[in-house]
Wavefront OBJ file of the C-alpha trace (Angstrom):
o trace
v -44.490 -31.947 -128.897
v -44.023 -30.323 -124.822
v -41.323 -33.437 -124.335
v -41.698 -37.051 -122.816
v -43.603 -37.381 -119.790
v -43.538 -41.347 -119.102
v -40.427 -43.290 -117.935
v -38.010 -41.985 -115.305
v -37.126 -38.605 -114.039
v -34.092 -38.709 -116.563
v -36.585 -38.761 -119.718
v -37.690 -35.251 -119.395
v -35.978 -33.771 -121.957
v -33.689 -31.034 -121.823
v -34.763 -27.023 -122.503
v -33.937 -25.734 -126.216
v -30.950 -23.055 -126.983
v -32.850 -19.941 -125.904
v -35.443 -20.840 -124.109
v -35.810 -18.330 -121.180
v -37.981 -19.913 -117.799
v -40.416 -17.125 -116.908
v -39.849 -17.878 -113.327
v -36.764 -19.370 -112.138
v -37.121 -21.893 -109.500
v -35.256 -20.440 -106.859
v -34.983 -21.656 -102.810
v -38.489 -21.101 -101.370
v -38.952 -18.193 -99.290
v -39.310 -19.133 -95.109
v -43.060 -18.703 -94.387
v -45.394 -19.421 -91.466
v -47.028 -23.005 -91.574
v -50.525 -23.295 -91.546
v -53.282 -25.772 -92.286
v -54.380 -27.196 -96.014
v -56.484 -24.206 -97.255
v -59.291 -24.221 -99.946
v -57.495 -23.494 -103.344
v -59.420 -19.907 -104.558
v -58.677 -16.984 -102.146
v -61.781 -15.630 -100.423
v -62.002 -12.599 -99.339
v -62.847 -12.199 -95.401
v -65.577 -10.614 -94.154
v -65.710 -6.810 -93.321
v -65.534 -5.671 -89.874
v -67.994 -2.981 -88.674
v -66.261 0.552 -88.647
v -66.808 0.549 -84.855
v -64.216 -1.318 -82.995
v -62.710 -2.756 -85.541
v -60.995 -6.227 -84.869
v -57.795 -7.025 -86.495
v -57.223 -7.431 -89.665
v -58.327 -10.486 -91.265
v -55.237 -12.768 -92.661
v -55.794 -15.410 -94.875
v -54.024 -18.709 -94.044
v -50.360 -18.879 -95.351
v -48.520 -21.891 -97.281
v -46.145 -24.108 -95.207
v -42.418 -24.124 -95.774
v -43.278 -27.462 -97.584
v -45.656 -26.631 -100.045
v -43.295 -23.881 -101.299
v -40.154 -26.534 -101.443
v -42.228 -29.292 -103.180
v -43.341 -26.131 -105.517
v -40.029 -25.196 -106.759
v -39.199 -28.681 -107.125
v -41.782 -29.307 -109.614
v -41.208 -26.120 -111.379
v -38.032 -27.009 -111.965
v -38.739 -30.084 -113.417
v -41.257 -28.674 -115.758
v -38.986 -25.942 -116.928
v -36.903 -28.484 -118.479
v -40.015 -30.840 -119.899
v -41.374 -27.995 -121.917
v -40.721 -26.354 -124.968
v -41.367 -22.875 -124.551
v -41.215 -22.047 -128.169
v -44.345 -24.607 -128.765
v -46.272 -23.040 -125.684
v -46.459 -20.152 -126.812
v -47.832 -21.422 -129.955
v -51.018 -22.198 -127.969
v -53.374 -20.228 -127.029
v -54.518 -19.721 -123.093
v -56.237 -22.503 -122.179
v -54.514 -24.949 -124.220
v -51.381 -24.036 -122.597
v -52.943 -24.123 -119.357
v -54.275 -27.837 -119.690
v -50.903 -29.039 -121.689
v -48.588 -27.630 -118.631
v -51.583 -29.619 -115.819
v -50.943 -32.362 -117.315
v -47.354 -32.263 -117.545
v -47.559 -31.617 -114.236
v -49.842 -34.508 -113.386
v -47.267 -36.653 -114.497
v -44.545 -35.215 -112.939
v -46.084 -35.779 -109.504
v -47.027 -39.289 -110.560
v -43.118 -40.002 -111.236
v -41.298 -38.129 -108.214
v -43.954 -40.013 -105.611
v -45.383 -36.491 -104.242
v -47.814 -37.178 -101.897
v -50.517 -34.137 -101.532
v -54.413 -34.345 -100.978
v -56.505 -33.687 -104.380
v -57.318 -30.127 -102.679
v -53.696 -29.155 -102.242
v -52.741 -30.678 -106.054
v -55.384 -28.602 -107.631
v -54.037 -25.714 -105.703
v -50.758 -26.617 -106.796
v -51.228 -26.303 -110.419
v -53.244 -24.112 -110.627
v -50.103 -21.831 -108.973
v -47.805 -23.648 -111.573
v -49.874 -22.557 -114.508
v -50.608 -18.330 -113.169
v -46.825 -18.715 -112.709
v -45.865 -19.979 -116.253
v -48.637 -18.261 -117.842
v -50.105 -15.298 -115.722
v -48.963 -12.970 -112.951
v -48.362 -15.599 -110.230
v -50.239 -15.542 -107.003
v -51.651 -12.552 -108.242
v -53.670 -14.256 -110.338
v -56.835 -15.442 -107.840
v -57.072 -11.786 -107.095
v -57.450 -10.023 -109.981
v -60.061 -12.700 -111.320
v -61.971 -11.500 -108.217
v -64.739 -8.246 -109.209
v -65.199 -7.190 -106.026
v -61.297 -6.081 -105.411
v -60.688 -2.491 -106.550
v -57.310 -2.275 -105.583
v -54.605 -3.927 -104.979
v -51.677 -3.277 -102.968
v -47.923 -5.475 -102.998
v -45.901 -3.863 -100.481
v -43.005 -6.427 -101.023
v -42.874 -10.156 -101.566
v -44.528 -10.893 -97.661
v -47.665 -8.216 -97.769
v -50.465 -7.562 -99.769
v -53.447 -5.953 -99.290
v -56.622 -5.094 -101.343
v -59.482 -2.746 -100.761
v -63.223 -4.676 -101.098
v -65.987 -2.201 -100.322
v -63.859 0.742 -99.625
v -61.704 -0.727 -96.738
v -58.416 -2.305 -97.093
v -57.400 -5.327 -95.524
v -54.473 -7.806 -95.297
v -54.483 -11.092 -97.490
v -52.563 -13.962 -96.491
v -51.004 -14.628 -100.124
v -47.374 -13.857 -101.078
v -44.696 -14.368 -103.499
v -42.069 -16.688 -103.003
v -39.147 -13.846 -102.587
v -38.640 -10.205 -104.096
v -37.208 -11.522 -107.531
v -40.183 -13.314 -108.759
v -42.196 -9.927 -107.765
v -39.913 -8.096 -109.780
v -40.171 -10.354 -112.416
v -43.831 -10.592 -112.611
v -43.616 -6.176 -112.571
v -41.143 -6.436 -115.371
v -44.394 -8.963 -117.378
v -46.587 -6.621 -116.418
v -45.086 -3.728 -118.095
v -43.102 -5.080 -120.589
v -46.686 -5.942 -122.603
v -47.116 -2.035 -122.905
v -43.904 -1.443 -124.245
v -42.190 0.204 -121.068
v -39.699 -1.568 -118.290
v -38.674 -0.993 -114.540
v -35.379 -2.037 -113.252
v -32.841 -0.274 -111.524
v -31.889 1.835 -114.198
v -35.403 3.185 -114.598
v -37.392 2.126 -110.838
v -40.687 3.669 -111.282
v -43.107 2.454 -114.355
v -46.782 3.050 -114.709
v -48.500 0.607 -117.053
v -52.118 -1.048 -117.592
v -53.119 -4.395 -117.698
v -55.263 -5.315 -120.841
v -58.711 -4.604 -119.400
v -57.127 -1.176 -118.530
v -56.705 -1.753 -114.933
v -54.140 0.949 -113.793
v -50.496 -0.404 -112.524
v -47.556 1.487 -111.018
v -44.688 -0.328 -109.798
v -41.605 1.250 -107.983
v -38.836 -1.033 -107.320
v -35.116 -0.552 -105.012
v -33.583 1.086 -104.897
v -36.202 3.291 -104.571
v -38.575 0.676 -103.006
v -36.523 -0.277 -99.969
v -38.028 -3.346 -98.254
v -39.006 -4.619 -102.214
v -40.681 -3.829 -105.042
v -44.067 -2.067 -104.668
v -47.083 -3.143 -106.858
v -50.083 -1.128 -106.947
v -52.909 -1.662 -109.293
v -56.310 -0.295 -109.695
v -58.168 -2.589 -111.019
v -61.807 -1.614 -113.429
v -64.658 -4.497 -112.739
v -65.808 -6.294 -116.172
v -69.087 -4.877 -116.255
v -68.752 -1.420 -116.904
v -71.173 0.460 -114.328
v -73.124 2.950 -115.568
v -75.034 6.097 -114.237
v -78.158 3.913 -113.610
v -75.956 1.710 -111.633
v -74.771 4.217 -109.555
v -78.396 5.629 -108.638
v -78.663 1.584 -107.344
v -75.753 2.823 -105.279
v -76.765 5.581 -103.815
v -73.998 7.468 -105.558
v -76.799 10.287 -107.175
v -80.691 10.765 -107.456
v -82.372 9.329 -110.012
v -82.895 13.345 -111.353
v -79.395 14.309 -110.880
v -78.580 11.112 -113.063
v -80.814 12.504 -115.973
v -78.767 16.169 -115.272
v -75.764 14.496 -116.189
v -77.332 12.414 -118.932
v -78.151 15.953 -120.460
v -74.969 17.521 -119.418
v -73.805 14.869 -121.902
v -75.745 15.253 -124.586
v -76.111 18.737 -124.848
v -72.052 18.945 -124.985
v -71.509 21.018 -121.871
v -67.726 21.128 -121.148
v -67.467 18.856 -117.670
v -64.727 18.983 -115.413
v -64.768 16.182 -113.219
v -62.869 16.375 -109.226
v -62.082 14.246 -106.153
v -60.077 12.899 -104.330
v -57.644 9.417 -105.080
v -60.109 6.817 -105.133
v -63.612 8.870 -105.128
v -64.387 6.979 -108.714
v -63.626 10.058 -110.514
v -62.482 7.633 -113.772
v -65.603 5.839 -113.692
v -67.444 8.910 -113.328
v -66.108 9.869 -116.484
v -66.735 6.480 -118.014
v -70.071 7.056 -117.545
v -70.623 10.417 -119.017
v -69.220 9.438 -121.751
v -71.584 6.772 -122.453
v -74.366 9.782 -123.923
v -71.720 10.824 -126.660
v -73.320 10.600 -129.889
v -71.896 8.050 -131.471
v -71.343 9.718 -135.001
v -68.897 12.215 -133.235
v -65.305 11.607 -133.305
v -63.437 11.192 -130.041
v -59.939 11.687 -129.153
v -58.735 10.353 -125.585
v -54.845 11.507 -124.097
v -54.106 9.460 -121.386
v -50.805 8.447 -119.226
v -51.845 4.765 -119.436
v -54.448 4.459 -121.431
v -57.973 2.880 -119.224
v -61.121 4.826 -120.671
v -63.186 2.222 -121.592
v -65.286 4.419 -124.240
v -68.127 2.507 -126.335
v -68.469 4.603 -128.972
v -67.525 3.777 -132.704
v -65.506 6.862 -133.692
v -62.678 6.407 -131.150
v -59.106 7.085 -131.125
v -56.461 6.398 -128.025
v -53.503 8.166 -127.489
v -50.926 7.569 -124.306
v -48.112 9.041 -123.298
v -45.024 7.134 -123.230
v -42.004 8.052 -120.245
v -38.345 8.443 -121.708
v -35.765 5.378 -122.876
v -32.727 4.736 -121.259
v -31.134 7.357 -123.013
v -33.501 10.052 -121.736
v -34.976 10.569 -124.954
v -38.560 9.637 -126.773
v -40.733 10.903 -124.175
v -44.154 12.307 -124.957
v -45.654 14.334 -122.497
v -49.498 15.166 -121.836
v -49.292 18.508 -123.450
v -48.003 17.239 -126.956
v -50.655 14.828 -126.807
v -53.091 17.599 -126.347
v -51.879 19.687 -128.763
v -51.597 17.012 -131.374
v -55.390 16.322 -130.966
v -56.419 20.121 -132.676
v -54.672 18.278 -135.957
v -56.434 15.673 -136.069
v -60.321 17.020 -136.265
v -61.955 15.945 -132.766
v -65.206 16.752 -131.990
v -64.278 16.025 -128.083
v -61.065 15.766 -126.271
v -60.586 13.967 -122.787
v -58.206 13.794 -120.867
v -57.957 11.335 -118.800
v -56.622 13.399 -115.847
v -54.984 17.035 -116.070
v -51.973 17.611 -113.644
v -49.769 19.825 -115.500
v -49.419 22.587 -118.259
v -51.622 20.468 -120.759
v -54.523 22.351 -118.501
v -53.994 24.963 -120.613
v -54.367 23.112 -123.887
v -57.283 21.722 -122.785
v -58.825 25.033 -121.943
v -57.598 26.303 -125.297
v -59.491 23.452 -127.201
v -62.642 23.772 -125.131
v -62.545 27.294 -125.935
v -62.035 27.158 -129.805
v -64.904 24.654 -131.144
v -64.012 21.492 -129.251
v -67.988 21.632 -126.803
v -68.653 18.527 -124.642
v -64.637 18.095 -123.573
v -63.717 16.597 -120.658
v -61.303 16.001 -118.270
v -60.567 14.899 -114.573
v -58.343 16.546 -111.647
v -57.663 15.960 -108.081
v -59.638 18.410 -105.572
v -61.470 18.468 -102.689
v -63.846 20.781 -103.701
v -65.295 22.814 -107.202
v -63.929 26.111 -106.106
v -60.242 24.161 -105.492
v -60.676 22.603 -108.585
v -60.853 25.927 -110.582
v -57.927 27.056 -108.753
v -55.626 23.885 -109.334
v -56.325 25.077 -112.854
v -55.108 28.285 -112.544
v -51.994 26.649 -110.400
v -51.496 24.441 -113.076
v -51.407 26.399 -116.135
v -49.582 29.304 -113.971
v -47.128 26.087 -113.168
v -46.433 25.486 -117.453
v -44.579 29.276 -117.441
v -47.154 31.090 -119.119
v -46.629 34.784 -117.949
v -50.071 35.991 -117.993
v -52.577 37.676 -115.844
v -54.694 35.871 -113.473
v -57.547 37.840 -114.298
v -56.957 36.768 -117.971
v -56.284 32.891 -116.954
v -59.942 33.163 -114.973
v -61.656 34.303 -117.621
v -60.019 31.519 -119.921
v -61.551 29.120 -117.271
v -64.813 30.802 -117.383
v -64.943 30.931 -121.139
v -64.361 27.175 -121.067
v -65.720 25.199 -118.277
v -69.209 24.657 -117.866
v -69.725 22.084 -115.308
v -67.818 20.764 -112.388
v -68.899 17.679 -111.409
v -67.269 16.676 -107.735
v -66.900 12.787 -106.458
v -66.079 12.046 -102.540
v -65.231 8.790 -101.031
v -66.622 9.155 -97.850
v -65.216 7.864 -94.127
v -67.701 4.221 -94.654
v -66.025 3.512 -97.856
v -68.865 4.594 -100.392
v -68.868 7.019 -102.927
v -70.945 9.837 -103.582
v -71.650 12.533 -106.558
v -71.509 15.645 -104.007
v -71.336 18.997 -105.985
v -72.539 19.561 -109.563
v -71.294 23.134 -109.896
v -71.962 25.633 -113.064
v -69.340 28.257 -113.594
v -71.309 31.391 -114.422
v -68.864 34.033 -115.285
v -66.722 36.856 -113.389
v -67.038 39.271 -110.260
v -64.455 41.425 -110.297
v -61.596 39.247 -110.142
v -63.526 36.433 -108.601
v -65.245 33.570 -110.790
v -68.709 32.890 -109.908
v -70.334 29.523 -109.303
v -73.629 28.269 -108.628
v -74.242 24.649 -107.324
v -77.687 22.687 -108.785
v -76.767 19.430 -106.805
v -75.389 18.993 -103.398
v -75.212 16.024 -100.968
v -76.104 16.508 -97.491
v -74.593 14.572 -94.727
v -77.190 13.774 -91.791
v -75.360 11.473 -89.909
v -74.517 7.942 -89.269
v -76.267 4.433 -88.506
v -75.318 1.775 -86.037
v -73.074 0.335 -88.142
v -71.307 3.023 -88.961
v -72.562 4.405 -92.425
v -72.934 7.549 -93.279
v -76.607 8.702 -94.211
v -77.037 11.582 -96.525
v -79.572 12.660 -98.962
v -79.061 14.382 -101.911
v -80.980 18.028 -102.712
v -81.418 20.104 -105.594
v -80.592 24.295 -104.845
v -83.906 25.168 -106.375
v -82.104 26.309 -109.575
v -84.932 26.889 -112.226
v -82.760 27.516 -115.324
v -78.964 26.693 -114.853
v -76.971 28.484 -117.085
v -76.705 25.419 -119.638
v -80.204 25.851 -120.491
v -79.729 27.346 -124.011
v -77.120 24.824 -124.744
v -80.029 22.221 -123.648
v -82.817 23.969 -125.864
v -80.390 23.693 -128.693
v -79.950 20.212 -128.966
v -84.019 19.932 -127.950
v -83.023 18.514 -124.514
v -84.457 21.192 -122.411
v -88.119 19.322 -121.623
v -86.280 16.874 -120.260
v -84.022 19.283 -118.154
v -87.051 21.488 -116.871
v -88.803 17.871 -115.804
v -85.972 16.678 -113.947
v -84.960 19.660 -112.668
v -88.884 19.855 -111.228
v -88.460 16.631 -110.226
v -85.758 17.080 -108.246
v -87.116 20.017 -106.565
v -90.198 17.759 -105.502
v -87.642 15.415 -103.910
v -85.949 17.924 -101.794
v -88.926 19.263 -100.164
v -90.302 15.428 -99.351
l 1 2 3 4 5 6 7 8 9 10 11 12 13 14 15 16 17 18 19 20 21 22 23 24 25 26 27 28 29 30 31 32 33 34 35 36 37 38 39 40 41 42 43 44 45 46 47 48 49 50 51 52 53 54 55 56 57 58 59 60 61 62 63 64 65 66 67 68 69 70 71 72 73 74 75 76 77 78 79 80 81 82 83 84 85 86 87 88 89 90 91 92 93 94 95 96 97 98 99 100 101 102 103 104 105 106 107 108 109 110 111 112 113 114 115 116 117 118 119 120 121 122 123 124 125 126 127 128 129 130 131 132 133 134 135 136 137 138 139 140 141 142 143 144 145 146 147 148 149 150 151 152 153 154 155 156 157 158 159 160 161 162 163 164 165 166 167 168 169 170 171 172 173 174 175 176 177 178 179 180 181 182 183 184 185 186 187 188 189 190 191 192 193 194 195 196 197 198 199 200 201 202 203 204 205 206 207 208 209 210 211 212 213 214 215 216 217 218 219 220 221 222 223 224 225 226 227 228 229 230 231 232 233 234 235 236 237 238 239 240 241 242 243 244 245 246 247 248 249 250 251 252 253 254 255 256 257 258 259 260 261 262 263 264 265 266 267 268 269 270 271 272 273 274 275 276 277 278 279 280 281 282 283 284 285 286 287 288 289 290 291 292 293 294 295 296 297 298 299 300 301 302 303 304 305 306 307 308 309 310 311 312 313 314 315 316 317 318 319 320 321 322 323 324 325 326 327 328 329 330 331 332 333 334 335 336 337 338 339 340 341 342 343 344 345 346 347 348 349 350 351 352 353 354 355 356 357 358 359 360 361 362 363 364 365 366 367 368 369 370 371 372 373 374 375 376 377 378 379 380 381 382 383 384 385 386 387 388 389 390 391 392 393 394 395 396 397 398 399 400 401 402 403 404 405 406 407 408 409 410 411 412 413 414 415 416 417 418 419 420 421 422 423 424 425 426 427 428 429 430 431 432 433 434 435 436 437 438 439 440 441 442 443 444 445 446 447 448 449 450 451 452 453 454 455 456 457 458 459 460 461 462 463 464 465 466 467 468 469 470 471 472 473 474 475 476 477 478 479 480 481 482 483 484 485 486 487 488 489
């Protein structure tokens, strides 16, 4: 069915009309040589904060491995049907193209240790069938990002620090081709034409790739990746991320359908924040999510995903945030989110919390809850609405209950710092009042940061009718209690 593998080299047959390789073999790339390496990529150690050593580098492929690589890859191109492969599903492909390749070795005379053949094709196969040596790394849960700066460096961030990996690609082009893969299966493309793309990968990692001749030493990968198990608030109390009582707050924040804005900084968890709150949505309410590239992982039944999508190569078809929005009031939610407001849909979203749509939510970047009320006035002043500031505050107030602020601090952790009520106006000023706050004390040996979070002593936060009507507010009053208790010890 793939093609004859026995006989000579000259009995692997020939590639149909139309068959396109996924990854030409092309010259291999000059690279430093090193010693046989262990086929999975493991992730080196983390150095203490304090006097740091240099950064760890995993060992690099020799010159040869790449030249006996393309060699093979070559050959293979022209055993296999393509058509047929893709017939198959995953792992059938996978073992049909190791054993082609088996055989392949077996007839050219390649000699290679049983460590550096497995290695080998199991490259072969992410090539053909995944995203090439990015494979090992995004099969690791530990990674949350990761970071191509061009075909010779790559870096990922493990426990909040970045660090240098020894694995590359074998030149720009197949980066660029495995960026074009990447976003083609969402519908959108990156070339020169159109050189910066963001796209998910189909666990909803985040992607953005930006390519020359913008990109000037290569094309530029970046993806956030989201762990398989999806972490939830009691997780993050394992963490240290919040108190076990400021957990239940926003549990009952949740349920009670407070409208929750959610700040921080790139990379303070501010998505899976959100994830989590979203977990305590009732699941017979209907829930509308507007996204750029779609990666809320919601659980609930009653869920429906919309994305944004950029312009074609005319300039024409693009949907922006705000239609999105504004399409969701047709279409009967009981909560919008968003998965991060950065332009005039603030406004929308303000509108629709405002008008019947309780227990919204959205995220934004700030470094505080007082900047994040004022990016929203930025914002919506930003779309070209001409009004008042005093009017666009008291929008804000009218709509947001709760500001919920995420940190990534100096040692690579992430904290819940700020849950913030907005209580109305003074004047021209919008009042807030904060019921959770984290502390910073100081630092251990090693160089993390030691903190403990407090309650302000609030006795009855401004959400406590809210609470009462949807018979949470025993549970508020005990954990508010509770947290007070905790402060004081």
């Amino acid at each position: 069915m793939f093609g004859k593998r026995s006989g000579t080299d000259t009995d692997l047959r020939a590639p149909k009309p139309g068959a396109v390789s996924p990854e030409p073999a092309q010259a291999p790339a000059p690279s430093v040589s090193r010693a046989p390496a262990p086929p999975a990529v493991v992730s080196p150690p983390l150095a203490p904060i304090k006097a740091p050593p240099p950064p760890p580098m995993e060992s690099r492929r020799s010159d040869n491995y790449y030249e006996v690589k393309a060699t093979i890859f070559g050959a293979l191109i022209e055993a296999i049907d393509l058509a047929q492969l893709a017939k198959l599903d995953s792992e059938s492909a996978r073992e049909e193209i190791r054993d082609i390749v088996n055989e392949i070795i077996a007839i050219k005379n390649i000699v290679m240790s049983i460590a550096e053949q497995e290695e080998l094709l199991d490259d072969i196969c992410n090539d053909v069938l995944g995203y090439g040596p990015l494979e090992p790394l995004l099969s690791r849960d530990d990674i949350a990002d990761i970071m191509v700066n061009g075909a010779n460096t790559v870096f990922i961030e493990v426990g909040g620090k970045i660090q240098r990996t020894g694995i590359r690609f074998r030149d720009n082009q197949q980066l660029l081709n495995i960026c074009q893969r990447i976003v083609s299966q969402v519908g959108r493309r990156v070339d020169e034409s159109s050189p910066i793309c963001d796209a998910r990968l189909a666990d909803g990692s985040r992607v953005n790739a930006i390519v020359p001749p913008l990109s000037i030493d290569g094309p530029a990968l970046t993806i956030r990746k989201f762990r398989k198990d999806k972490l939830t608030l009691d997780q993050l109390v394992k963490f240290g991320a919040i108190t076990p009582e400021g957990a239940e707050i926003l549990q009952i924040i949740g349920r009670c359908r407070c409208n929750v804005l959610i700040s921080g900084g790139t990379g303070s968890g501010k998505t899976t924040l959100l994830n989590c709150m979203t977990n305590y949505i009732e699941h017979d309410e209907r829930v509308i999510t507007c996204e750029d590239a779609a990666e809320l992982q919601l659980q609930q039944p009653h869920v429906v995903r919309l994305e944004t999508r950029p312009p074609n190569i005319e300039g024409e078809g693009q949907v922006t945030m705000r239609e999105l929005v504004r399409n969701c009031l047709r279409m009967r939610p009981e909560r919008i989110i968003v998965g991060e407001v950065r332009g005039p849909e603030a406004f929308d979203l303000l509108q629709a919390m405002n008008t019947g749509h309780d227990g919204s939510m959205g995220t934004l970047h700030a470094n505080n809850p007082r900047e994040a009320l004022s990016r929203c006035e930025s914002m919506i002043t930003m779309g070209g609405f001409s009004l008042p500031s005093r009017t666009i505050r008291e929008m804000i107030c009218a709509s947001i209950d709760v500001i919920i602020q995420a940190a990534r601090l100096r040692d690579g952790s992430r904290r819940i710092t700020h849950i913030t009520e907005v209580m109305g106006m003074e004047g021209d000023t919008i009042i807030t009042q904060d019921i959770f706050l984290y502390d910073l004390v100081g630092e251990d040996a090693n160089g993390k940061i030691i903190g403990r979070h407090r309650s302000t002593g609030i006795g009855r936060p401004r959400f406590w009718e809210r609470a009462r009507y949807y018979g949470e507010e025993k549970r508020l009053a005990a954990a508010l209690d509770a947290a007070e208790v905790a402060a004081t010890t």
